[in-house]
TORTI-292814 format. One line per field, with one value per residue (C-alpha): residue in one letter; x, y, z. Coordinates in Angstrom, 3 decimals, always signed. Layout:
<sites>
res: A|... $
east: X|... $
north: Y|... $
up: Z|... $
</sites>
This chain:
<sites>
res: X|X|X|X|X|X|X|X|X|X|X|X|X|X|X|X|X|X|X|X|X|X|X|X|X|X|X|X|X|X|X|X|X|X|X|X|X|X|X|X|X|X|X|X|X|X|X|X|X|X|X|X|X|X|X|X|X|X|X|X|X|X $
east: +2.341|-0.246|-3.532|-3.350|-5.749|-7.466|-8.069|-9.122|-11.866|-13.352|-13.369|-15.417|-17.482|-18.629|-19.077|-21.353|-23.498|-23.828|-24.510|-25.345|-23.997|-25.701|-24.512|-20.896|-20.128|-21.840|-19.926|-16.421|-17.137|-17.839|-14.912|-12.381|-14.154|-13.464|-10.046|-9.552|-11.250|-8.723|-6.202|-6.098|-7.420|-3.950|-1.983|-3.843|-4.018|-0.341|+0.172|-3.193|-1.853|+1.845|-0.022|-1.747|+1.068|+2.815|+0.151|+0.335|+3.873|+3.753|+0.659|+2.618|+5.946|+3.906 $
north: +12.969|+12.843|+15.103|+18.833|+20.999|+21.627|+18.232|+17.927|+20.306|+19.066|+15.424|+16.661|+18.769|+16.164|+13.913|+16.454|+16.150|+12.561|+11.684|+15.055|+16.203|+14.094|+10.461|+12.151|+11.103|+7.740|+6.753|+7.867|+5.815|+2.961|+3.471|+3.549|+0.514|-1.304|-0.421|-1.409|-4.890|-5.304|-4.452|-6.685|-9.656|-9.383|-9.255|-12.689|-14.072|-15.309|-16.585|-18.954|-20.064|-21.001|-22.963|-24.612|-25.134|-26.857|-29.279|-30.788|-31.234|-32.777|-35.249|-35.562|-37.241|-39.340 $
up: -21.559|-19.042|-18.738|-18.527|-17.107|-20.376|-21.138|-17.294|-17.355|-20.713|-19.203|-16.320|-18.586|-20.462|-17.308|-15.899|-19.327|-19.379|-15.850|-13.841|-10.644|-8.517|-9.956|-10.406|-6.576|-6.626|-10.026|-8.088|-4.816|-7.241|-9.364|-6.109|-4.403|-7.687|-7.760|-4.004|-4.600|-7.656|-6.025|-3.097|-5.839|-7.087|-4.404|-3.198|-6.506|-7.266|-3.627|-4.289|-7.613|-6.459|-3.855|-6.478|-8.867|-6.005|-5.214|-8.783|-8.955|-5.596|-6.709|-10.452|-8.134|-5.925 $
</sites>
């Protein structure tokens, strides 16, 4: 159920339309950088968290 080559080709159709060839590569380099930075948010996010679920319990026994 994912995206065929029709449905492809009439994305990037209508991409060309609305923002031209030339912003086409800017808008992609965004788009990955993006997904990079969220990427490695997550993957230091629960680590930071546990840290700071520990500290409470450990100031909630003192």
């Amino acid at each position: 159920m994912g995206i065929g080559l029709t449905e492809g080709i009439l994305i990037a159709a209508i991409a060309m339309l609305l923002f031209g060839g030339k912003k086409i590569p800017q808008l992609g380099r965004t788009l990955g950088e993006s997904i990079k930075g969220f990427k490695e948010g997550m993957k230091h996010e629960p680590k930071d968290s546990a840290d700071k679920i520990e500290e409470k319990s450990d100031k909630k026994k003192s």
